[in-house]
C-alpha positions in Angstrom: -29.1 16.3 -4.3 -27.7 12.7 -6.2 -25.1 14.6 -8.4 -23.8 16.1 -4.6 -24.2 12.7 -3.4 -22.3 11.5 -6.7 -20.0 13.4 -5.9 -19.3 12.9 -2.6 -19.5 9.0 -3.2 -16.7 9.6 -5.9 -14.6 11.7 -3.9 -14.5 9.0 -0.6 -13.8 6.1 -2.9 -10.8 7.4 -4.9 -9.3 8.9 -1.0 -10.0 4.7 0.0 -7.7 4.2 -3.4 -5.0 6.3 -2.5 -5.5 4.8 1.2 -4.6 1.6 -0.5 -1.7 2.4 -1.9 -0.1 3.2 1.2 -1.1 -0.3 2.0 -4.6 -0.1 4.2 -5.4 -3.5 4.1 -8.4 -4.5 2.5 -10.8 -6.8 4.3 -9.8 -9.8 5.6 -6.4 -9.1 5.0 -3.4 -9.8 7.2 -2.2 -6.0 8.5 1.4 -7.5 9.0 1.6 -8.2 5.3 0.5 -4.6 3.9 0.9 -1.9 6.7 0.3 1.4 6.1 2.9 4.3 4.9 3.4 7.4 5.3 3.8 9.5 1.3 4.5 12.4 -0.2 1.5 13.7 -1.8 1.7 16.9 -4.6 -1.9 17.7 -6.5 -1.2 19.0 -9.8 -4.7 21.1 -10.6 -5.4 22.5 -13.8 -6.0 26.4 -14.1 -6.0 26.5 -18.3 -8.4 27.9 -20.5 -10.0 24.8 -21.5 -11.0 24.4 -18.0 -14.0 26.6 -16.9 -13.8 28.3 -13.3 -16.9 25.8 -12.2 -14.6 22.6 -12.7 -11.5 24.3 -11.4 -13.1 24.7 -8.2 -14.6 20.9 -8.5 -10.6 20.1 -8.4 -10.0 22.7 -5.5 -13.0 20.4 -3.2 -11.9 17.3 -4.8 -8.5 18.3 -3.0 -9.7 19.2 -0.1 -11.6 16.2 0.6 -8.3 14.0 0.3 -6.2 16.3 2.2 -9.1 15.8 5.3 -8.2 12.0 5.4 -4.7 12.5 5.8 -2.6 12.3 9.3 -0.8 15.5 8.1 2.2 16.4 10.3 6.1 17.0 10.4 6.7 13.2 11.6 7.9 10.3 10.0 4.7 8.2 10.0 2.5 11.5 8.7 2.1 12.3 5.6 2.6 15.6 3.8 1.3 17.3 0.9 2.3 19.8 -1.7 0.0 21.2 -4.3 0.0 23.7 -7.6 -2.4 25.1 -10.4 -0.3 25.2 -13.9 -1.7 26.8 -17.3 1.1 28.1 -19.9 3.0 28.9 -16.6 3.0 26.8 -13.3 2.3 28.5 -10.2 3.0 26.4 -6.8 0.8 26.9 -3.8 2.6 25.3 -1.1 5.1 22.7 -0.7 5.8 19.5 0.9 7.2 21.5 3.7 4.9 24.4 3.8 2.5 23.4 6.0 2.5 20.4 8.7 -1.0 21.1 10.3 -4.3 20.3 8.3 -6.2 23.0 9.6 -3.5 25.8 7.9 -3.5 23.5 5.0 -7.1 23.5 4.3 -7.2 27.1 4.6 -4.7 27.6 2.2 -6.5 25.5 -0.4 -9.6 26.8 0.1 -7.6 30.0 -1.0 -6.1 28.8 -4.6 -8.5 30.7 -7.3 -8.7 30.1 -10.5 -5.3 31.0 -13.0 -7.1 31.4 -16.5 -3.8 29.8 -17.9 -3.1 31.2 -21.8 -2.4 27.1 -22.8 -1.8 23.9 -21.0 1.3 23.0 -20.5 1.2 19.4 -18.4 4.3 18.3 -19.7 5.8 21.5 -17.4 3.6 20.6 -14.2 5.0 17.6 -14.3 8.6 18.5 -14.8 8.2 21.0 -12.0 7.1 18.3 -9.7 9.8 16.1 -10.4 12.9 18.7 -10.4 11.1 20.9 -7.7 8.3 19.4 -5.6 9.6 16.2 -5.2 13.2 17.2 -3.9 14.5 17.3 -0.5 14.6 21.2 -0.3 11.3 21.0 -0.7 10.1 18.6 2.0 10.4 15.8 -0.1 12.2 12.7 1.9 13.9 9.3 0.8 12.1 6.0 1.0 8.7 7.5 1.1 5.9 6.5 -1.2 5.2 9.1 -3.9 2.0 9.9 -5.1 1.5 12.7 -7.7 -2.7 13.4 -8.7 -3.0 15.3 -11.7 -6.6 16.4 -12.3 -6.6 17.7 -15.8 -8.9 17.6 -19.3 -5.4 16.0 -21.0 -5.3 18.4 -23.4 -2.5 19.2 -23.3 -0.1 21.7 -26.2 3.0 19.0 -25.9 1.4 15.3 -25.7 4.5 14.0 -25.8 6.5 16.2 -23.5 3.6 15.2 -20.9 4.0 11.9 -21.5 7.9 11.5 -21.7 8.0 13.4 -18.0 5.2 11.2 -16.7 7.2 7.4 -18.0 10.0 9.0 -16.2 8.5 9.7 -12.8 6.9 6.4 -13.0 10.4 4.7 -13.7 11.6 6.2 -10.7 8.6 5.0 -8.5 6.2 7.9 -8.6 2.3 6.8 -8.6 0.9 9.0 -11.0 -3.6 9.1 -10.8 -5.0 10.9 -13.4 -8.3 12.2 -12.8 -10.3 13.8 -15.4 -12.4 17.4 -15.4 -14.0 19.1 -17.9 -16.4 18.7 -20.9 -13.8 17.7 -23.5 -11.2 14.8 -22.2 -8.3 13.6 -24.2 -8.4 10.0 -22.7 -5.4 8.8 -24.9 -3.0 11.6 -23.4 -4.8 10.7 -19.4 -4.2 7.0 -19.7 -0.5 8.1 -20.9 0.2 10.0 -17.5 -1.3 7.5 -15.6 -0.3 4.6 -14.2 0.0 1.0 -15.1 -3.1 -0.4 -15.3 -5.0 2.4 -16.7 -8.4 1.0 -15.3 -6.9 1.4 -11.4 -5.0 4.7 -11.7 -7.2 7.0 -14.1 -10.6 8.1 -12.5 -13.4 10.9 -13.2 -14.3 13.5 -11.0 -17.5 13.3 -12.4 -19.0 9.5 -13.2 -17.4 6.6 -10.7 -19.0 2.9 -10.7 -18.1 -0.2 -8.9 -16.1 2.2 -7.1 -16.2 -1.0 -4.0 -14.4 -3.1 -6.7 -11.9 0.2 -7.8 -10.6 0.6 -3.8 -10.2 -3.3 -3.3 -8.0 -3.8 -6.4 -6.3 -1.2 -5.9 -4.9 -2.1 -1.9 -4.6 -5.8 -3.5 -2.3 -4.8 -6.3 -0.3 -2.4 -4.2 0.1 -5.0 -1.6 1.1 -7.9 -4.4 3.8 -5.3 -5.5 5.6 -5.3 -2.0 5.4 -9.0 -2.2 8.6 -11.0 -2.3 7.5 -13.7 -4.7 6.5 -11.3 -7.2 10.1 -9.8 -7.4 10.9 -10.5 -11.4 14.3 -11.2 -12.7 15.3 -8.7 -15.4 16.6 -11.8 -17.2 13.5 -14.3 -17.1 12.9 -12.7 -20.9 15.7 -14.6 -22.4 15.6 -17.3 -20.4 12.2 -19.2 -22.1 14.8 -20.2 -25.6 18.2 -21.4 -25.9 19.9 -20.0 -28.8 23.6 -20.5 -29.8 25.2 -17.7 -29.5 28.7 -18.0 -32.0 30.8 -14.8 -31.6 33.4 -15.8 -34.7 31.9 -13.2 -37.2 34.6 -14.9 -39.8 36.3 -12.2 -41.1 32.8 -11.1 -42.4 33.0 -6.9 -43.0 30.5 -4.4 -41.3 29.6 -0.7 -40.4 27.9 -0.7 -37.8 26.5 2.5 -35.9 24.8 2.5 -32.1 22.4 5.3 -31.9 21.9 6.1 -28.1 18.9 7.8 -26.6 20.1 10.7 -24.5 16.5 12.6 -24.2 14.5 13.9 -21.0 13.7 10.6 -20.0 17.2 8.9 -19.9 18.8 10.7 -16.6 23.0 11.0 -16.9 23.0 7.5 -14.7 21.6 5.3 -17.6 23.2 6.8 -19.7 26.2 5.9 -18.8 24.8 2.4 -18.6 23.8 2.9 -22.4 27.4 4.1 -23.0 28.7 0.7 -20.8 26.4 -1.4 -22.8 28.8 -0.2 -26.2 31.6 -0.8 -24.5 30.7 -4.4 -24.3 29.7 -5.4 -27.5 32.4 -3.1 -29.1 34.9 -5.1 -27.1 34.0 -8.6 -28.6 33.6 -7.3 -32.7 36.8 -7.4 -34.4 37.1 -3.9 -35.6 39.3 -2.7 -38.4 39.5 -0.5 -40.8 38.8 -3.5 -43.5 37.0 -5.6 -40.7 34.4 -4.3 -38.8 33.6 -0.4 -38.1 31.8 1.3 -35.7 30.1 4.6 -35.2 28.2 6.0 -32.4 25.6 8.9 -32.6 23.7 10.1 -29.6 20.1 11.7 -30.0 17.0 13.5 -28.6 15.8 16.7 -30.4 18.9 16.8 -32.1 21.6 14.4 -33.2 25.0 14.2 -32.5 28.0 12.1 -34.3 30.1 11.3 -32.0 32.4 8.5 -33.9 32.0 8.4 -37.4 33.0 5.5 -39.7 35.2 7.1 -41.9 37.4 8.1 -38.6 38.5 4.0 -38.9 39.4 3.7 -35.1 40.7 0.7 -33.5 39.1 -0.8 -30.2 41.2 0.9 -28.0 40.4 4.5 -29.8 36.7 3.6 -29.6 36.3 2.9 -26.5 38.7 6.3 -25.1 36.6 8.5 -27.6 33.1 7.3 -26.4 34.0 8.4 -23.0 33.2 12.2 -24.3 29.8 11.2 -24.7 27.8 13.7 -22.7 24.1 13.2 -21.7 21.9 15.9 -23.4 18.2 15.5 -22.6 15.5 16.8 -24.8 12.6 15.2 -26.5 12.7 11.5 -28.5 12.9 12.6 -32.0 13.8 9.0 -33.4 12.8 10.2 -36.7 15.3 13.3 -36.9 18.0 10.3 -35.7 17.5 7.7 -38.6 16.8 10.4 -41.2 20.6 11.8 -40.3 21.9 8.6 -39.9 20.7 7.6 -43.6 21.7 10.9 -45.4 25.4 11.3 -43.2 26.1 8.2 -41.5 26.3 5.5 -44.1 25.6 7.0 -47.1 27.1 11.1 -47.5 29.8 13.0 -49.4 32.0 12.5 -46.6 31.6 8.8 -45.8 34.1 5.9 -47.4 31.4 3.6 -48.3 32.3 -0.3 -48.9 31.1 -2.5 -50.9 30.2 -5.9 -50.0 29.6 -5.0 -45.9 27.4 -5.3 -43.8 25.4 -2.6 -42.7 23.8 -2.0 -38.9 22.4 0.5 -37.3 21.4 -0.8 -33.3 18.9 2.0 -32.2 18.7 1.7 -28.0 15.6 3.6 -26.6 13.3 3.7 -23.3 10.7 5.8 -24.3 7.9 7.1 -27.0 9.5 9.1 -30.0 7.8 12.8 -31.0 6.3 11.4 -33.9 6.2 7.5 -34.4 4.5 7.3 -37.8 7.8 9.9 -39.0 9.9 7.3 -37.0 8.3 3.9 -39.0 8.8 6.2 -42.4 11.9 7.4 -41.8 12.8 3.4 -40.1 11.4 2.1 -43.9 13.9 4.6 -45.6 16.9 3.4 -44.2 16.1 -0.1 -44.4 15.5 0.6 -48.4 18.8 1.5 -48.4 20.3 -1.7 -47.2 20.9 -1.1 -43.7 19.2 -4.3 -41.0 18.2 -2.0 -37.7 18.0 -3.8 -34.5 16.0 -2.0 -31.7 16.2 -2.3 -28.4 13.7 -0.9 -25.8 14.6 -0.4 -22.6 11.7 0.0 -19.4 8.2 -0.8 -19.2 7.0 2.4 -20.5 8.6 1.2 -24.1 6.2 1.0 -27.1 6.5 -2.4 -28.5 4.5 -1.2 -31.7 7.0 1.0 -32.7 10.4 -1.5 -31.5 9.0 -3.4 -34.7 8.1 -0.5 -36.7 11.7 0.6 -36.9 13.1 -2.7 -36.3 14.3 -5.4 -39.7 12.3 -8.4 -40.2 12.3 -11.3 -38.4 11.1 -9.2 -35.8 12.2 -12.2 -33.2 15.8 -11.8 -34.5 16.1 -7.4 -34.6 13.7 -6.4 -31.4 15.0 -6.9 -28.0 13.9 -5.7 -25.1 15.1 -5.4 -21.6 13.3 -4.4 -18.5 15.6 -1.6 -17.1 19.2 0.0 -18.0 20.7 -2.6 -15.8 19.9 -5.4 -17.7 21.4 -4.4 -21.1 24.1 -6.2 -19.8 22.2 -9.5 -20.2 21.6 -8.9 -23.9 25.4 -7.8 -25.4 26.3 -11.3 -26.7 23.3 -11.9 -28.0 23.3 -8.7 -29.7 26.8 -9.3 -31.1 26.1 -12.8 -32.4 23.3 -11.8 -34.2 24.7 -9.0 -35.9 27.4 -11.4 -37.5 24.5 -13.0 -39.3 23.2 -9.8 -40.9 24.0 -10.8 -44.3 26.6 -7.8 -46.2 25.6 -5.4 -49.1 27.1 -4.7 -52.3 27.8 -0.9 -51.9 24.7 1.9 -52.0 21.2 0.5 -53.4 20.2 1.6 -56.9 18.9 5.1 -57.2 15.4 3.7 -57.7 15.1 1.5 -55.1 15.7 4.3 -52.3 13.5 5.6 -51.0 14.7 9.1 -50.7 12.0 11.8 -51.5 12.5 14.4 -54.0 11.1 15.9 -57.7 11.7 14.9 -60.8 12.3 19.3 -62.0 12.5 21.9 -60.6 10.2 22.6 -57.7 8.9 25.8 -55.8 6.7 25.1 -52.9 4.8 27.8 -50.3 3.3 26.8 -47.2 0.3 29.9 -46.6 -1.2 31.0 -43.2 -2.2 33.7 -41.2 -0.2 34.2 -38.6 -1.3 37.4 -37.1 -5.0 36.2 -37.1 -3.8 33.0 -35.6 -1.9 34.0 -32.7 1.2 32.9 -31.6 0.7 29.2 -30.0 -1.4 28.2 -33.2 1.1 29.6 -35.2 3.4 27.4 -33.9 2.0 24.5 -33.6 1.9 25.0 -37.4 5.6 25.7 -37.7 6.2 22.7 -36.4 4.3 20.8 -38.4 5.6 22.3 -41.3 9.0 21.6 -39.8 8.2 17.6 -39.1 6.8 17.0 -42.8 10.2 18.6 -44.6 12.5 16.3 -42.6 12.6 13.6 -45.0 13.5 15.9 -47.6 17.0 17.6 -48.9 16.1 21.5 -48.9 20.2 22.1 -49.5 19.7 21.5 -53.2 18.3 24.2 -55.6 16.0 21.4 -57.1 13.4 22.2 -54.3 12.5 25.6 -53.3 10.2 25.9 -50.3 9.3 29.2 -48.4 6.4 30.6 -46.2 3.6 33.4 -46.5 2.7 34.4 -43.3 2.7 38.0 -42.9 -0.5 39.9 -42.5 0.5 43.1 -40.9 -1.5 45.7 -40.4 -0.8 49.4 -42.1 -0.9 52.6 -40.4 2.1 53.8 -39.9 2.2 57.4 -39.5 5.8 59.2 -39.7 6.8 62.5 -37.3 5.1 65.0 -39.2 3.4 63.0 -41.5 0.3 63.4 -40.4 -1.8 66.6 -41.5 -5.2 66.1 -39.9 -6.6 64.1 -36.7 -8.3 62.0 -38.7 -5.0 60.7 -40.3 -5.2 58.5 -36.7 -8.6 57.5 -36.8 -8.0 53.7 -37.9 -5.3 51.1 -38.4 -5.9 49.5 -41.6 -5.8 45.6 -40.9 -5.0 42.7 -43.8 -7.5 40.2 -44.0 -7.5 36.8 -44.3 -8.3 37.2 -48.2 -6.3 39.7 -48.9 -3.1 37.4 -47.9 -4.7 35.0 -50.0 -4.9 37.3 -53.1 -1.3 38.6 -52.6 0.2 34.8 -52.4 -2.1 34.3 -56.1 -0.8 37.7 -57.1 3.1 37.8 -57.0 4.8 35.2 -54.3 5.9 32.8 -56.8 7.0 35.9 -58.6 11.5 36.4 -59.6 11.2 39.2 -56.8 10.3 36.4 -54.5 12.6 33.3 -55.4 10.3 31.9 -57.3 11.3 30.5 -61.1 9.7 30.2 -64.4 8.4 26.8 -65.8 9.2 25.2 -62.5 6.3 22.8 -60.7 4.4 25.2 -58.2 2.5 24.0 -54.9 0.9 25.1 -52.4 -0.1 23.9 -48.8 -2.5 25.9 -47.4 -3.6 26.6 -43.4 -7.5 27.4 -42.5 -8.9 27.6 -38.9 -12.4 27.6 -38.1 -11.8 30.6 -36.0 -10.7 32.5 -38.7 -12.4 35.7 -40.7 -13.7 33.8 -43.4 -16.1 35.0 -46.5 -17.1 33.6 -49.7 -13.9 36.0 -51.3 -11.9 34.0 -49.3 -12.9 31.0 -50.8 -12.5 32.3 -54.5 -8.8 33.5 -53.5 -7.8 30.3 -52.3 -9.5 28.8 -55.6 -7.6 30.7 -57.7 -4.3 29.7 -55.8 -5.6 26.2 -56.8 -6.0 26.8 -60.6 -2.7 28.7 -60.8 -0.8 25.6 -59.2 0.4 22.1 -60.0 -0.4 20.9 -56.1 -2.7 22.2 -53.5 -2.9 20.7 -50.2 -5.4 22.0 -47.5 -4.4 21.7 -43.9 -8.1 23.0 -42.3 -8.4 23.0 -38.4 -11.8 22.4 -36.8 -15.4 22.3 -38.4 -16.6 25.9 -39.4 -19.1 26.4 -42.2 -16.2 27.5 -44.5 -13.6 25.1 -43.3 -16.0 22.6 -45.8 -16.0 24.5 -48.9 -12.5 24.7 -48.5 -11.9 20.8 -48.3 -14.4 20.1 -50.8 -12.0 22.6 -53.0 -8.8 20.9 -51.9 -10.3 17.2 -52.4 -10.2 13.8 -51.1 -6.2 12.4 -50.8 -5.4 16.5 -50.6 -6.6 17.6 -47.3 -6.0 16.7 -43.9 -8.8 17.6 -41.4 -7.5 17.6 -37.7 -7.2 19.4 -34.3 -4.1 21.6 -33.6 -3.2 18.9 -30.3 -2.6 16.2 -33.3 -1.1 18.3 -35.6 2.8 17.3 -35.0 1.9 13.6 -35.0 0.2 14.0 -38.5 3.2 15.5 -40.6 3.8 12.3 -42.3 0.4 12.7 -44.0 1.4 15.7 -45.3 4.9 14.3 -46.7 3.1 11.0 -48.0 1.5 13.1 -50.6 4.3 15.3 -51.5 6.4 12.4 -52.1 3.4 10.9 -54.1 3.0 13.6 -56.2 6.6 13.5 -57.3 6.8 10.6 -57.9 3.8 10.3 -60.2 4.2 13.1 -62.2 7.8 11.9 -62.6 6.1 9.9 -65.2 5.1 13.1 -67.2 8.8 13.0 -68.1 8.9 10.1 -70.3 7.3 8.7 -73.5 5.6 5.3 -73.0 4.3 4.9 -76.4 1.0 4.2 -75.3 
């Protein structure tokens, strides 16, 4: 009887929280000030297999409670609602303009059953809501408060898909409430879809106190928002100092390349704003081929060179040829940008490098990269090779950690940051001035101090895991990972050999008329685990397999808790480890064998995680490799000790 009154408690406060967002006033409040709205409402439910049916259908009631406090109807002052499930696919169950009478619409959620979805795929919910749900066609209408409620365990396969899609329907004035089901919650990923302030737009379905002090909060802060006198100016950030802003760069020599954001989040409007800003700054820089040169790349999960320095074009060709700049969307792989922008933009076999120049990458971005401990290595790399980034973040949503991470030191003089695309405007003289201060280079860094990855001799390296007995989303979470940590490094190069054991297939193939008895098809003969394991120690580092003689050998190695595991699996992987110069053991969850294996591997040689943090992880995997070559460079040279 409490947990149903719990519940029901929870349920009526979080419908007064919505209530106040559409401006009930709270008490003792002034109606005239904060009236009521209609909104567009869409419930995105989650139907995965993390989620058991009993908490699915705690969402489906949870919905239905809302829905009864609702003047649902066709008219301008009603609202209406949309909802759907999503699990590796998403599956809508009505639109905004499905259903204009509450009775229907109740009916039809009391319908929705449970999807047993194969993964959880939020990031695609949420896309779908925004490209789908929340467009005229589909009830949607202008000037209307948005609300999205996404009831989910947040854990979801693409963190940082969900996220991206969730900053941009919040830039564009969505309310996102993330309320959380389930016995295993990923609050870092809810309080990422949510709202700003976390505390006032992410609730549980479950446990709700000072729920009074929730609801009043919330209609006072949705109130202040509609407020005149707390209408910001985009400017008011570079307002607090007077600095002298002195355009004459001198004559002083630089190559300097703008590296554009064009992911998801960016929509083709702002970036042409991002292309405008360029057009600004490149228009007061005296460019040259012997003064100042520009390039531009443009980037989400790829990169693209649009104007390269070595094409040398004058102002006028600059600004026609970055007109072809097309918007791309895609994730915010930061790291893939600065990587390429090291190895081809200023430094490559193509590139007429200067000497005494200086050298500037400007890195413009509104949103989270894929992986921003790959971004703050990859941001350390370039700097090592004498190049001063400024970064600019653009939005709200912007993580201010990571501006400095990439950004040169003083942080005060390379981090800038702007409220929203309009307002890069604001910035472009400061911008320019400061890059005439960046002191020049002479030419490319000494070998040693760059801090470019790769061995000493010759080098072979396998990554090892079962695919079949994986599945295929594990499998690919790992491929991914596996693609992250080998971004930093040059796998053009015969120096550094690096291939894959993954095939486990089972045998039993039988030809037409090979088969002389009925028992011939009375099993398949499946691979296990081990024997993989004692193939890889056997013969994959073999001639037949690319593999080379007195070359260093390593091996990274996959386990999952899940797996077919024995005590012969152990001794194979062990004598993988005494056969190789470097063993590193990547070992997902916390099985019994899972421990002898990181015990085997060692401390500084294993990284324990969850497959939903493996992508964000890869640079531990890479800090060791590089580690390792750089230590047992040593083995090289006499010291006379």
């Amino acid at each position: 009887m409490s947990d149903l009154l719990l519940r029901s408690n929870m349920e009526y406060i979080f419908i007064l929280s919505l209530i106040g967002l559409l401006g009930a006033p709270s008490s003792g409040q002034d109606t005239k000030e904060c009236e009521i709205e209609p909104a567009d409402v869409v419930f995105v439910l989650d139907s995965s297999y993390s989620i058991w049916p009993p908490d699915f259908y705690k969402e489906v009631t949870f919905m239905e409670k809302v829905i009864e406090t609702f003047n649902v109807g066709p008219g301008r002052q009603d609202t209406r609602i949309a909802a759907l499930t999503f699990g590796h696919r998403v599956w809508p169950k009505f639109y905004l303009n499905t259903y204009f009478d509450k009775t229907r619409m109740l009916r039809a959620a009391k319908a929705i059953t449970y999807g047993e979805g194969q993964t959880t795929n939020t990031g695609d919910a949420l896309a779908f809501v925004r490209n789908i749900m929340l467009e005229r066609r589909a009830g949607a209408r202008n000037n209307t408060t948005k609300i999205v409620v996404v009831v989910t365990d947040g854990m979801s396969q693409k963190t940082w898909f969900t996220q991206e899609v969730a900053k941009t329907l919040q830039d564009e004035g969505v309310f996102l409430f993330a309320v959380s089901v389930g016995m295993r919650l990923d609050n870092r990923e809810l309080a990422g879809i949510a709202s700003d302030p976390d505390d006032q737009y992410y609730f549980s379905i479950d446990k709700y106190s000072e729920m009074s002090y929730i609801k009043r909060t919330m209609e006072q802060r949705i109130c202040a928002q509609r407020s005149p006198e707390n209408i910001t100016d985009t400017t008011a950030e570079f307002k607090g100092t007077e600095e002298v802003l002195i355009l004459d760069c001198d004559g002083k020599a630089a190559d300097i390349y703008f590296v554009i954001d064009s992911s998801y989040s960016i929509n083709s409007e702002n970036f042409a704003k991002e292309m405008e800003f360029i057009h600004s700054v490149v228009d007061v820089l005296d460019i040259g081929p012997n003064k100042t040169r520009v390039g531009v790349m443009t980037f989400s999960d790829d990169v693209e060179f649009l104007i390269r320095l070595e094409h040398n074009l004058s102002k006028q060709e600059l600004l026609m040829f970055s007109n072809n700049a097309k918007y791309v969307g895609g994730g915010t792989d930061t790291a893939n940008a600065l990587r390429r922008l090291r190895e081809e933009g200023f430094y490559g076999n193509t590139v007429q490098e200067r000497d005494i120049v200086a050298r500037i990458a400007i890195i413009l971005t509104d949103g989270l990269s894929v992986s921003p401990e790959s971004t703050a290595t990859e941001a350390n790399m370039l700097r090592k090779v004498g190049v001063q980034i400024f970064s600019i973040g653009i939005g709200e949503g912007i993580d201010k950690k990571e501006l400095i991470d990439i950004a040169s030191k003083p942080t005060d003089k390379y981090v800038l940051h702007v409220d929203d695309f309009g307002a890069l405007m604001n910035i472009r003289l400061k911008l320019a001035a400061r890059s005439c201060t960046v002191e020049p280079t002479n030419g490319k860094p000494f070998a040693g101090d760059q801090a470019v990855c790769h061995p000493m001799k010759d080098t072979d390296l396998l990554f090892v895991y079962d695919a079949l007995e994986l599945g295929s989303w594990r499998s690919q979470a790992i491929s991914q990972f596996v693609e992250k940590s080998l971004a930093s490094f040059n796998l053009v190069t015969d120096r550094f050999r690096v291939g894959r054991e993954i095939e486990n297939c089972p045998r039993g193939n039988i030809p037409l008329g090979g088969a002389m008895h009925p028992s011939d098809f009375g099993a398949v003969h499946f691979s296990s685990f081990t024997d993989l394991l004692n193939k890889v120690h056997r013969m994959k580092f073999s001639r037949e397999n690319g593999g080379r003689e007195n070359t260093t050998k390593m091996v990274v190695l996959f386990v999952d808790s899940s797996q077919r595991m024995n005590y012969e699996t152990f001794l194979a992987a062990r004598n993988i480890k005494n056969s190789v110069d470097y063993f590193f053991l990547v070992s997902v969850g916390k099985g019994m064998y899972n421990r002898q294996f990181e015990e085997l591997s060692g401390s500084g040689y294993t990284l324990k995680t969850e497959y939903d943090a493996l992508a964000d992880q890869s640079n531990i995997l890479m800090t060791s490799v590089c580690d390792f070559f750089f230590t047992s460079s040593f083995d090289q040279f006499d010291f006379g000790f």
